[in-house]
C-alpha positions as CSV (number, residue, x, y, z in Angstrom):
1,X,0.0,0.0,0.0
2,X,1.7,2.9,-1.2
3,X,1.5,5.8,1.2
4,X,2.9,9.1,2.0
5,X,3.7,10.7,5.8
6,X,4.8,14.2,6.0
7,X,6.5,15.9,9.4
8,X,8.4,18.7,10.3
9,X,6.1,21.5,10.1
10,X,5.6,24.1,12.7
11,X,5.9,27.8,13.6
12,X,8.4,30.0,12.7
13,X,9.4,33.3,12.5
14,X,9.2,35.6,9.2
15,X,12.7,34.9,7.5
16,X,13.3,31.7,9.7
17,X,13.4,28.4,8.0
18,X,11.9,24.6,8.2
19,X,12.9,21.1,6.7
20,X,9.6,19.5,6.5
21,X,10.1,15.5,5.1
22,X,8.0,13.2,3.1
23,X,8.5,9.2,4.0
24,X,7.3,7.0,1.5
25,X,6.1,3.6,1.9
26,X,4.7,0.7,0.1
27,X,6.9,1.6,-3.2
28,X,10.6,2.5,-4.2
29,X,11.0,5.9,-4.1
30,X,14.1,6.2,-6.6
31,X,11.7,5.1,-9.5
32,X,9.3,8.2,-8.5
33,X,9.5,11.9,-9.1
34,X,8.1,13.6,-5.8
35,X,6.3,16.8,-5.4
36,X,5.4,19.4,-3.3
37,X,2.4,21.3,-2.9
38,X,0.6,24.0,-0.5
39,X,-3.1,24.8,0.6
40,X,-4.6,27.5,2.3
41,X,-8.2,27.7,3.6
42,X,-10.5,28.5,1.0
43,X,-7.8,28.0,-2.0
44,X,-6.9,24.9,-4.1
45,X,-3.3,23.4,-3.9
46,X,-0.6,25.1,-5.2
47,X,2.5,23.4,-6.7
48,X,6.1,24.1,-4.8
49,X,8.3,22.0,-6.3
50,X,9.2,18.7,-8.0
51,X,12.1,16.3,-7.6
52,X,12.1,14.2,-11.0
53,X,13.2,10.3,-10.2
54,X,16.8,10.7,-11.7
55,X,19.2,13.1,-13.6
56,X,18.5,15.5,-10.4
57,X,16.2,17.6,-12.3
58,X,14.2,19.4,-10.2
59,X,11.5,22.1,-10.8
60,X,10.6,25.2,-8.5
61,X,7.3,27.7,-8.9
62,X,8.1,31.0,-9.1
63,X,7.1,31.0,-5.3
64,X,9.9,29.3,-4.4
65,X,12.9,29.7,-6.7
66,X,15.8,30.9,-4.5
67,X,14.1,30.1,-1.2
68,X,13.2,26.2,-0.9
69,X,15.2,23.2,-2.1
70,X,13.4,20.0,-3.1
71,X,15.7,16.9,-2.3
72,X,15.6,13.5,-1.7
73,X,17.1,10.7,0.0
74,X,16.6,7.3,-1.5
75,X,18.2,5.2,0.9
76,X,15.7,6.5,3.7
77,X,13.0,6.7,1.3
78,X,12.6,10.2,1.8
79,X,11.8,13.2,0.4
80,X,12.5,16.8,1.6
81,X,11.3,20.6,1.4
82,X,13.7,22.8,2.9
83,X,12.1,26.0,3.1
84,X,14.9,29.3,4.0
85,X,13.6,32.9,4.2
86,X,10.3,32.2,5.3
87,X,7.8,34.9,4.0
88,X,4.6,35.7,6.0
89,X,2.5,34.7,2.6
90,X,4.1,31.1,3.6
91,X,1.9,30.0,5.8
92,X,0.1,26.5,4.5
93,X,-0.9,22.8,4.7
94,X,2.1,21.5,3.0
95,X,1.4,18.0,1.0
96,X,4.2,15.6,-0.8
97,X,2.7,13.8,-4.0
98,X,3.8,10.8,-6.7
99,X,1.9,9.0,-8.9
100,X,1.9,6.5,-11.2
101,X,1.6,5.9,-15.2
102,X,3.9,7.2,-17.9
103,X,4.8,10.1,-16.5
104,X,5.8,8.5,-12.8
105,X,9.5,9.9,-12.7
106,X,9.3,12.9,-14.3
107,X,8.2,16.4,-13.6
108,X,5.7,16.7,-16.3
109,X,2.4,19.0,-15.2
110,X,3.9,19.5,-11.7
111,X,2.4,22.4,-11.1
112,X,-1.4,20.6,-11.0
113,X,-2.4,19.3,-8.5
114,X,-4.7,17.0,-10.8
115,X,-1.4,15.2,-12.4
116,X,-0.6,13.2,-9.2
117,X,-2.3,10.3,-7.8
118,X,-1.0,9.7,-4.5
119,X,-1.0,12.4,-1.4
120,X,-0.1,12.4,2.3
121,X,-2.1,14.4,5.0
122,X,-0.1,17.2,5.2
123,X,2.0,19.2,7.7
124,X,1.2,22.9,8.8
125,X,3.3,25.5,8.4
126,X,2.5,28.9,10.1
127,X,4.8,32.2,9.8
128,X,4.2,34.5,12.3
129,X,6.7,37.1,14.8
């Protein structure tokens, strides 16, 4: 049963950071691209950023180019967002995605939310002084 648990959210300052983590079960993470998306009450989910299977291509939204970094550690079967220079704009329900089909490892359609098949619960993540 594939699943998806993400952690390491919390509260933190404006221009503080966090490393929330994505632990996959039930499948192989190295044959996966992983992504990361936000919600906020009353929008839909918003794509962060994608970590392609292999090559170490890796996609950012415009949100968070030069502020998070997407990573990944196979071995633990785990996946990471590590988010520096938190912004008060931040603050969401972070979620960790894969899915499966053609496009599995790749990046393709990152940015919607509808391109991915399997989701965690989320982690919260509030910015506030």
């Amino acid at each position: 049963q594939i699943q998806l648990v993400e952690s390491g959210g919390g509260l933190v300052q404006p221009g503080g950071s966090l490393r929330l983590s994505c632990l996959a079960s039930g499948f192989a993470l190295d044959r996966y691209a992983i992504t990361w998306f936000r919600q906020v009450p009353g929008k839909g989910r918003e794509g962060v950023s994608c970590s392609a299977r292999d090559d170490g291509i890796t996609q950012y939204a415009n949100s968070a180019k030069g502020r998070f970094t997407i990573s990944r550690d196979n071995g633990r079967n785990t996946a990471y967002l590590q988010m520096d220079s938190l912004k008060p704009e931040d603050p969401a329900v972070y979620y960790c995605a894969t899915r499966y089909g053609m496009d599995a490892g790749t990046c393709h359609e990152y940015l919607n939310p509808n391109a991915w098949d399997y989701w965690g619960k989320g982690t919260l993540v509030t910015v506030s002084s």
